[in-house]
C-alpha positions as a Markdown table, in Angstrom:
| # | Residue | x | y | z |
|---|---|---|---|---|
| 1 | Unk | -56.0 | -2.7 | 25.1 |
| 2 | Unk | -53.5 | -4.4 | 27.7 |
| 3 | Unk | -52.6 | -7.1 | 24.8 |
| 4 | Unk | -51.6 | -3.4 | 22.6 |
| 5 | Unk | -49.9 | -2.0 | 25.5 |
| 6 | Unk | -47.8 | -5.4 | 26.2 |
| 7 | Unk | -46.6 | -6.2 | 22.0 |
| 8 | Unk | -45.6 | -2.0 | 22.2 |
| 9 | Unk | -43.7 | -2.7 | 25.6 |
| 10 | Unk | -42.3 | -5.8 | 23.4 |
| 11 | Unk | -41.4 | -3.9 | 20.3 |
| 12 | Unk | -39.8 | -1.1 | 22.2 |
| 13 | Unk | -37.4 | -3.4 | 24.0 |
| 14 | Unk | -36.6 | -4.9 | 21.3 |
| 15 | Unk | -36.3 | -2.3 | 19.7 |
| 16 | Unk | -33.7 | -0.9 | 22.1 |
| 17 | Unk | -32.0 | -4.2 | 21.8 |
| 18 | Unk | -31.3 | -4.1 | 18.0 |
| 19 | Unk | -30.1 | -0.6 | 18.6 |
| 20 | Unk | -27.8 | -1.7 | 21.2 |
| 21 | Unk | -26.7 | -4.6 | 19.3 |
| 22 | Unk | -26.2 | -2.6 | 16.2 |
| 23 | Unk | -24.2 | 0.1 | 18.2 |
| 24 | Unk | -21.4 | -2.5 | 19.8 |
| 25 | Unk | -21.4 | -4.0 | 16.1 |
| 26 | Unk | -20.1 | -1.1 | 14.6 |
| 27 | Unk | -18.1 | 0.2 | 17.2 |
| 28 | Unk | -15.9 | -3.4 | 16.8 |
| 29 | Unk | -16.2 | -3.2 | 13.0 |
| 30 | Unk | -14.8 | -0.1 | 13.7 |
| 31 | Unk | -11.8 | -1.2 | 15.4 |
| 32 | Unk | -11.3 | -4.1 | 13.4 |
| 33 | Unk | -11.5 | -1.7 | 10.2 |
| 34 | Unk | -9.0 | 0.7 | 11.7 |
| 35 | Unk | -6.7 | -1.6 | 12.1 |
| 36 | Unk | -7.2 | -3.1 | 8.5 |
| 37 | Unk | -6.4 | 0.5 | 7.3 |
| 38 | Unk | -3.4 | 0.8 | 9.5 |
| 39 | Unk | -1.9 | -2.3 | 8.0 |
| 40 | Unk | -3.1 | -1.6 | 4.4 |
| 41 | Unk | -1.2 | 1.8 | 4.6 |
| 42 | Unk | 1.6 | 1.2 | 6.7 |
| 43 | Unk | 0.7 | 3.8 | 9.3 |
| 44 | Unk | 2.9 | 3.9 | 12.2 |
| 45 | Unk | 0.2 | 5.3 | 14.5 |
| 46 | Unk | -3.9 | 3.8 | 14.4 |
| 47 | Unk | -6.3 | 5.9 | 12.1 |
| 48 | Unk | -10.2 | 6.6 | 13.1 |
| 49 | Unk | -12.9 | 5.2 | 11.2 |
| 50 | Unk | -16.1 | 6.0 | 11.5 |
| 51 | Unk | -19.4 | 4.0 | 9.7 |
| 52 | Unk | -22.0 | 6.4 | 8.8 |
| 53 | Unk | -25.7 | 5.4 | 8.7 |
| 54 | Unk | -28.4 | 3.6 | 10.7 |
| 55 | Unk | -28.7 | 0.8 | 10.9 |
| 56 | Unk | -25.0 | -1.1 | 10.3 |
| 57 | Unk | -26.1 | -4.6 | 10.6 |
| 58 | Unk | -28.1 | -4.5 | 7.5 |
| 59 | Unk | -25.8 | -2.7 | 5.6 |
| 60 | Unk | -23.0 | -5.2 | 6.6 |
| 61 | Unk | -25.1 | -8.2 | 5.7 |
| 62 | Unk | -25.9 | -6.4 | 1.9 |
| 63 | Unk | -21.8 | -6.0 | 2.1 |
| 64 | Unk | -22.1 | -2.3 | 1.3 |
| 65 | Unk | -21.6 | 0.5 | 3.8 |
| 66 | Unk | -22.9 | 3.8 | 2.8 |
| 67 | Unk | -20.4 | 6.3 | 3.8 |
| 68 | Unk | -16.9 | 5.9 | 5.6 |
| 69 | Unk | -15.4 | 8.6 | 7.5 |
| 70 | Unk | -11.4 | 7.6 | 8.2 |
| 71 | Unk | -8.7 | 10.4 | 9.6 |
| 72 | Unk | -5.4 | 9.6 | 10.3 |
| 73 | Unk | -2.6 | 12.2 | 11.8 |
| 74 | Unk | 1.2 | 12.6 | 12.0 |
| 75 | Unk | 1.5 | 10.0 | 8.7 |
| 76 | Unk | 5.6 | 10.0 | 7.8 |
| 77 | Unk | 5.1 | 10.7 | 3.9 |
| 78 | Unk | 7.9 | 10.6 | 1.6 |
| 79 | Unk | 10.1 | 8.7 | -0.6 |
| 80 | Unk | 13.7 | 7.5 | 0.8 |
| 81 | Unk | 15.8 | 10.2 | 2.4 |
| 82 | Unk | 13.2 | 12.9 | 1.0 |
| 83 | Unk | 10.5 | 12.5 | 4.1 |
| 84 | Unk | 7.7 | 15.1 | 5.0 |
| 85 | Unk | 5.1 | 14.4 | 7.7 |
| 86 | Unk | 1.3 | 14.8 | 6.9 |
| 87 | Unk | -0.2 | 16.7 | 9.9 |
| 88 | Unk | -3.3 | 15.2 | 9.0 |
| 89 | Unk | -6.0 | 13.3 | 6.8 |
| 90 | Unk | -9.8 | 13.3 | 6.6 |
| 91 | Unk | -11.6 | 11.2 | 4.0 |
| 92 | Unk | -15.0 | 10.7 | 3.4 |
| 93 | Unk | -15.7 | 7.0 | 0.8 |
| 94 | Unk | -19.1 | 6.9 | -0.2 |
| 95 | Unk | -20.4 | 3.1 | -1.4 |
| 96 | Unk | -18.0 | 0.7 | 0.5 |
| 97 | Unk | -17.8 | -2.9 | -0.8 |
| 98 | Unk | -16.9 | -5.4 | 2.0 |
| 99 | Unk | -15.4 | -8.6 | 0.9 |
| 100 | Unk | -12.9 | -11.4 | 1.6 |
| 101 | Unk | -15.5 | -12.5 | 4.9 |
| 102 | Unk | -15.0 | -8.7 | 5.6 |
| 103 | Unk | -11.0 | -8.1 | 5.6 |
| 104 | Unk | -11.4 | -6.2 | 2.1 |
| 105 | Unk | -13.2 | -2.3 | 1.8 |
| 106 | Unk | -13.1 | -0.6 | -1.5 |
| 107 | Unk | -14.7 | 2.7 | -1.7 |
| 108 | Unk | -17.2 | 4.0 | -4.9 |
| 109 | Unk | -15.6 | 7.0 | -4.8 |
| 110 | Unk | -13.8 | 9.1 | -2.2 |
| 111 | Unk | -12.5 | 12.8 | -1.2 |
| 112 | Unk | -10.6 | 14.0 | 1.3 |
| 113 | Unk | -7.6 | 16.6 | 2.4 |
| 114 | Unk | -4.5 | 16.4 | 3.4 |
| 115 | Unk | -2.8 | 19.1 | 5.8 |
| 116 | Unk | 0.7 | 20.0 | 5.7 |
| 117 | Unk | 1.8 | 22.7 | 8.3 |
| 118 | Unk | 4.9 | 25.2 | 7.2 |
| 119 | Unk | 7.0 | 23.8 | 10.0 |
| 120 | Unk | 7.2 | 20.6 | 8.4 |
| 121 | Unk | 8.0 | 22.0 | 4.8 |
| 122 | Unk | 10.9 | 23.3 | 5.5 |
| 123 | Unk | 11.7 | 20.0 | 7.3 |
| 124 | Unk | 11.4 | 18.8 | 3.6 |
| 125 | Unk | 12.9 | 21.2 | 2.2 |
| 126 | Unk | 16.7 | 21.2 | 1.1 |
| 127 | Unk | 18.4 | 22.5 | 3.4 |
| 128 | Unk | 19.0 | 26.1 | 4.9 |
| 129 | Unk | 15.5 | 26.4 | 3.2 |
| 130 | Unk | 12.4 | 28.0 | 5.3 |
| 131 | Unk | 9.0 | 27.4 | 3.4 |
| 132 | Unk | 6.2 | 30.3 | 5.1 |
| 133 | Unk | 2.9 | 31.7 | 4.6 |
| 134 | Unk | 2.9 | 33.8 | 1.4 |
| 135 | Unk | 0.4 | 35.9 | 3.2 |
| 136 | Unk | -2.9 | 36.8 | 0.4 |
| 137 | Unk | -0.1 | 36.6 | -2.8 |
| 138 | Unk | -1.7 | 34.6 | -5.2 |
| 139 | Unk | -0.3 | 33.3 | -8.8 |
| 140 | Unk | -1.4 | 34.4 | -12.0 |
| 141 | Unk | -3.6 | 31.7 | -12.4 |
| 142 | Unk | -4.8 | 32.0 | -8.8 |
| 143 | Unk | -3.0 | 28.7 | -7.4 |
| 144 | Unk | -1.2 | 28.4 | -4.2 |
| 145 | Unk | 1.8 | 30.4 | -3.0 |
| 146 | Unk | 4.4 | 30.0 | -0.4 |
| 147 | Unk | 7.4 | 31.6 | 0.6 |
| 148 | Unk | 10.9 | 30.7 | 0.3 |
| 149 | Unk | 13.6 | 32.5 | 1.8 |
| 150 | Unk | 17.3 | 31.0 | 2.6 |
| 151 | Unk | 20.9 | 32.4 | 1.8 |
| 152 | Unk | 22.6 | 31.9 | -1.5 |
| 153 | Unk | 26.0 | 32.3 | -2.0 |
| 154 | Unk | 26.1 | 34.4 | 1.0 |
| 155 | Unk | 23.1 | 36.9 | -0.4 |
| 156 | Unk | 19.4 | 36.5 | 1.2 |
| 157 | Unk | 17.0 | 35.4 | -0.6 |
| 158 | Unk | 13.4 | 35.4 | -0.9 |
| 159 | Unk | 10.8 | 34.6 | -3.2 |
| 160 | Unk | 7.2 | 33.5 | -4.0 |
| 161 | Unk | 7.0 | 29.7 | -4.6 |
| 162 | Unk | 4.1 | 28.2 | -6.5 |
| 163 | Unk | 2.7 | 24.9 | -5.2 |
| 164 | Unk | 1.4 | 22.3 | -7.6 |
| 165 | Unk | 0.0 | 18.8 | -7.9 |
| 166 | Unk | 2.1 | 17.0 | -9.9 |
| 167 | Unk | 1.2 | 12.8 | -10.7 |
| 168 | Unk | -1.3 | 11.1 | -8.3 |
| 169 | Unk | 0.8 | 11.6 | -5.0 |
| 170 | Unk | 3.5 | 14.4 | -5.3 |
| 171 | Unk | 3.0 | 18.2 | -4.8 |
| 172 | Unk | 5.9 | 20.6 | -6.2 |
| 173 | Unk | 6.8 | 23.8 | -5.2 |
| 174 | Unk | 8.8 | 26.1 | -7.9 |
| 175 | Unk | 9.7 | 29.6 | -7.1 |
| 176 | Unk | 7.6 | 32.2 | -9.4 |
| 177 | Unk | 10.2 | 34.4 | -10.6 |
| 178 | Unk | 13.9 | 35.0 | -8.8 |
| 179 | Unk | 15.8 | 38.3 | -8.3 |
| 180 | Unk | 17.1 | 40.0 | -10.8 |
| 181 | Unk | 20.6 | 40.0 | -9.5 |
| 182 | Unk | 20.6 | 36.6 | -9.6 |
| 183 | Unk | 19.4 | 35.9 | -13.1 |
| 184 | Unk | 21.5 | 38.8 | -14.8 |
| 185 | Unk | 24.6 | 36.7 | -13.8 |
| 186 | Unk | 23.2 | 33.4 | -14.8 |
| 187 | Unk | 22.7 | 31.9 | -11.8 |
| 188 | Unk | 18.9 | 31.0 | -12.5 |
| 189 | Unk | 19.6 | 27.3 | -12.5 |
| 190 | Unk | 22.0 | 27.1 | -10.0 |
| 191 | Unk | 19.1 | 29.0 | -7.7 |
| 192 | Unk | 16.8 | 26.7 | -8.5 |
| 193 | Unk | 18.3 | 23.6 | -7.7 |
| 194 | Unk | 18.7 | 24.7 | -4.2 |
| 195 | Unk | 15.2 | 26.2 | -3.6 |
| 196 | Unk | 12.8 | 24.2 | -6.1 |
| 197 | Unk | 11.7 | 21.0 | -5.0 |
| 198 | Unk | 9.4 | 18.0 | -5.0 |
| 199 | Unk | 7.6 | 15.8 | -2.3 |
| 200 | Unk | 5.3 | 13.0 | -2.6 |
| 201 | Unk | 2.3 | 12.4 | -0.1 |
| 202 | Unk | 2.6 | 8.5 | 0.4 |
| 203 | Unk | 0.4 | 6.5 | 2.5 |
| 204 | Unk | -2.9 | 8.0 | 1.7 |
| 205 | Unk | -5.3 | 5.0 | 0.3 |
| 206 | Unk | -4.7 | 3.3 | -2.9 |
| 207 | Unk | -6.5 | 4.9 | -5.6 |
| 208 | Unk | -7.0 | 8.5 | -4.2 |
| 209 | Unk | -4.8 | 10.8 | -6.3 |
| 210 | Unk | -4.3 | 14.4 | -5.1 |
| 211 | Unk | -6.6 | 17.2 | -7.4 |
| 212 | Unk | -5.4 | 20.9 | -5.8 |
| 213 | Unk | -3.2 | 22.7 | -3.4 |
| 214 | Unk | -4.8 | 25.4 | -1.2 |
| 215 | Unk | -2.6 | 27.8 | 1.2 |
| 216 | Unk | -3.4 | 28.1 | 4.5 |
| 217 | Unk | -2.1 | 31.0 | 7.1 |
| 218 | Unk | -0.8 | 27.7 | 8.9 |
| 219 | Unk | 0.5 | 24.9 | 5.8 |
| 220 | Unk | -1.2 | 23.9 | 2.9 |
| 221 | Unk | -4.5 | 21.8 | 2.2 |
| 222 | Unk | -4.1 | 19.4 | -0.4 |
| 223 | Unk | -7.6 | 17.8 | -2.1 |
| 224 | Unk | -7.7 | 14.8 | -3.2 |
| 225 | Unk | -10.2 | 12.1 | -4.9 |
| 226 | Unk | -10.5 | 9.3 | -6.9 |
| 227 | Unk | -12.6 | 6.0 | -7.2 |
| 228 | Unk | -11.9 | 2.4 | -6.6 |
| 229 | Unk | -10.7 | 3.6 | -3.3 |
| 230 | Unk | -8.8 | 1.0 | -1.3 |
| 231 | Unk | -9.9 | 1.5 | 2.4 |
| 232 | Unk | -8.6 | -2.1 | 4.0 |
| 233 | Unk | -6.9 | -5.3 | 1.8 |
């Protein structure tokens, strides 16, 4: 009976041991991954990362990680002069593959959103332009709406824009239908090329494309997916 009692003592502290071990593992792996992403994606500002599952160490040594949590805020998106700021980004990549002694994560497959508040739409927006909550309006086909309102030609305007996904990493937003006194004098393209426009979401990981565009009371939440998903290089 004392020789049971003394190999349970034994396995429990070692048992807390591996635990602890396995805890500081991933915590640094977690750093060190972070900081891969960072790099990989050109963030100006750290991401989190978080490594699912129990225990890490075996996972590591098999050089798959179940499931990787990364979110990342305050991303400066855009292309050249035509910026717009992400206001955040959660991803969740399912079936990691570790390589390069570590330094490379690819994702099975991977989903996550991207959140883009109405403040900094109209940042992006051309100018004189204020992109807001279209309130419950929803398109024909039920997609997102926003809306636009601005001054053309010294008359107000405002309209219900409808936000799109257009390519792997742009989202376009193209008002539904303009005022009549505006079209009956022709001025439908001239209207347009003040108040539709396009943005692209860069820095998000390689190999996630964006799927939908959801409006919000605050900005819009854009899915996205894809597989192949480049979490570190």
């Amino acid at each position: 009976m004392r020789v049971a009692r003394t190999v349970l003592i034994v396995l429990v502290i070692l048992g807390g041991l591996f635990v602890a071990a396995d805890r500081i593992t991933v915590s640094v792996a977690q750093n060190k991954a972070a900081d891969r992403a960072a790099l990989t994606e050109g963030l100006t500002t750290k991401p989190k990362v978080s490594i699912e599952g129990f225990p890490f160490l075996t996972q590591a040594v098999g050089g798959k990680l179940d499931e990787v949590k990364i979110s990342a805020k305050d991303i400066a998106a855009g292309n050249g002069e035509q910026t717009l700021r992400i206001d955040s980004f959660h991803a969740d990549l399912h079936g990691v593959r570790l390589s390069d002694s570590y330094r490379r994560a690819v994702a099975d497959t991977a989903d996550g959103i991207a959140f883009l508040t109405y403040e900094d739409l109209t940042k992006a927006a051309p100018t004189g332009i204020t992109v807001s909550s279209a309130g419950d309006a929803k398109s024909k086909d039920g997609g997102a709406l926003v809306k636009i309102t601005g001054e053309f030609m010294g008359a107000r305007l405002s309209v219900l824009s409808e936000v799109t996904v257009r390519g792997a990493d742009e989202i376009g937003l193209q008002a539904a239908e303009l005022p009549k006194a505006f079209t009956e004098l022709g001025l439908e393209d001239q209207v347009r090329q003040q108040i539709d426009f396009t943005r692209q979401l860069t820095h998000l990981p390689s190999g996630i494309a964006l799927t939908s565009v959801t409006s919000t009371p605050d900005g819009l939440s854009v899915a996205a997916g894809g597989k192949n998903v480049v979490l570190a290089n």
